[in-house]
N, C-alpha and C positions, 0 to 999 in steps of 0.2 A: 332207358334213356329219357326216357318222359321226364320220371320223380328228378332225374338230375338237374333238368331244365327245367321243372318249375319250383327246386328248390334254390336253382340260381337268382332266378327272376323274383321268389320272393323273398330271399337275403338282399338283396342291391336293390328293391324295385325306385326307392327312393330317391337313390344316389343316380343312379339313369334317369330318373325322372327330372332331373335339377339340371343336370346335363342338358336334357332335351329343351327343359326350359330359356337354359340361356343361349344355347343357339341359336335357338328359335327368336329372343330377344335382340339379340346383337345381329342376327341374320336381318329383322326390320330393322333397325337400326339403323344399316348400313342403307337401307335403300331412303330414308328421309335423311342420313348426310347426301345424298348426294343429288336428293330434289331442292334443298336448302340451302348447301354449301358447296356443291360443285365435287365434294371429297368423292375420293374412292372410281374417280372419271365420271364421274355425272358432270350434269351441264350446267348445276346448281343455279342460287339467284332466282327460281321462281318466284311469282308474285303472291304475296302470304294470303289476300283474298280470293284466290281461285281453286279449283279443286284443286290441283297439282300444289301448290301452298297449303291446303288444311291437310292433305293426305301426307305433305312429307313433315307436318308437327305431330301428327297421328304417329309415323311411323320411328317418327326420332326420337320423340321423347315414350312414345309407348314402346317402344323397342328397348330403350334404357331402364324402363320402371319393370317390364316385365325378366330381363335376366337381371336385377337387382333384386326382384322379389319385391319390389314395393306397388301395395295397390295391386294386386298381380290380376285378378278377377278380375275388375271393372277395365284397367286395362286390355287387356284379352278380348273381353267382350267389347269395347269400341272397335278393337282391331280386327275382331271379326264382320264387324257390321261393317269396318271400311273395305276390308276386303272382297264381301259379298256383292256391296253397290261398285268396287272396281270392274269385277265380272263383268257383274247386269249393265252396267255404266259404259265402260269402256271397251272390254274384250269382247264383249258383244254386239254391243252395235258398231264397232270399227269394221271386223270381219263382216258382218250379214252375212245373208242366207243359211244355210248349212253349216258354212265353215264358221257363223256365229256362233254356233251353239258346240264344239268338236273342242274342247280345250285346246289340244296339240295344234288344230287348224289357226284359231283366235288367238295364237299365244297366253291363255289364261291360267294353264295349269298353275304356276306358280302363285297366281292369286286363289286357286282352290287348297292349294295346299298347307299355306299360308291360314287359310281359314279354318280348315279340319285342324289343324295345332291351335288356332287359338282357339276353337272350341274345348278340345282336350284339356287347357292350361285354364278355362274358364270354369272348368267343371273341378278337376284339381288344385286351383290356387297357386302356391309356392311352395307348399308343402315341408323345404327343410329348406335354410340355408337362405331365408329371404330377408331382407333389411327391416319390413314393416314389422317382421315378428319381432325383430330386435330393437326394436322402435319402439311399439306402441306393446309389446308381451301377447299380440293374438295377429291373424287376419282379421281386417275389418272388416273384409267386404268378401 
C-alpha cells in the first residue's frame, strides 16, 4: 500500500501542488475583498493608511498574484510576514493572558495556518501553471 501512495503522490505531486496554490491564493484573496470592498459580507471601506488598510492590499492583491503564479515567492513571503505580525499583533494581544497564546482560545489559528502555506508556497514558488513563467520564461524571484 505504501509503493501505491507514494507512487500516486509522486505522479500528480505537482498538479496538487498548484491546486493548493491557488486555494490558498483565492482563499486571501477573499479576506482583502472584503477589508477593502465590503465583498463576500465584510464590512469593507477600511481606511487604506491603517493596519486593517495595508493588510487587506497585502491580502487582495497577494492573494491574486499568488493563485495566478505571478511573483509567487516574494508574494508568499510578504503574506507570511503579515500573517506572523497578525498573530503577535492582533490575536495575541486581543485575547491576553493564556488564552493569548492558545490559537483555538485567540481565534488565531487561521492566521497560523495561513502562514505554514505561505511558508510552503515560499519555499516552492509556482511550480507549474503560473503566469510569471509564461511572462518572463522563468521564476524571478
Amino acid at each position: 500500500m505504501k509503493g501505491y501512495i507514494a507512487g500516486y503522490v509522486d505522479k500528480h505531486h505537482d498538479c496538487v501542488y498548484v491546486v493548493f496554490r491557488v486555494m490558498v491564493g483565492l482563499l486571501f484573496f477573499q479576506h482583502g475583498a472584503q477589508k477593502l470592498f465590503g465583498w463576500f459580507g465584510g464590512p469593507g471601506g477600511v481606511e487604506l493608511a491603517s493596519l486593517m488598510g495595508v493588510a487587506g492590499v497585502v491580502e487582495f492583491f497577494g492573494g491574486l498574484a499568488i493563485a495566478l503564479g505571478l511573483f509567487t515567492r516574494l508574494f508568499a513571503l510578504l503574506s507570511a510576514v503579515q500573517m506572523a505580525v497578525a498573530y503577535l499583533k492582533v490575536h495575541i494581544d486581543i485575547a491576553g493572558g493564556l488564552a493569548g497564546w492558545v490559537p483555538l482560545m485567540n481565534r488565531g489559528e487561521l492566521a497560523l495556518l495561513f502562514l505554514a502555506a505561505f511558508l510552503v508556497i515560499t519555499v516552492h514558488g509556482a511550480v507549474r501553471w503560473g503566469l510569471e513563467e509564461k511572462l518572463t520564461g522563468k521564476e524571478m524571484f
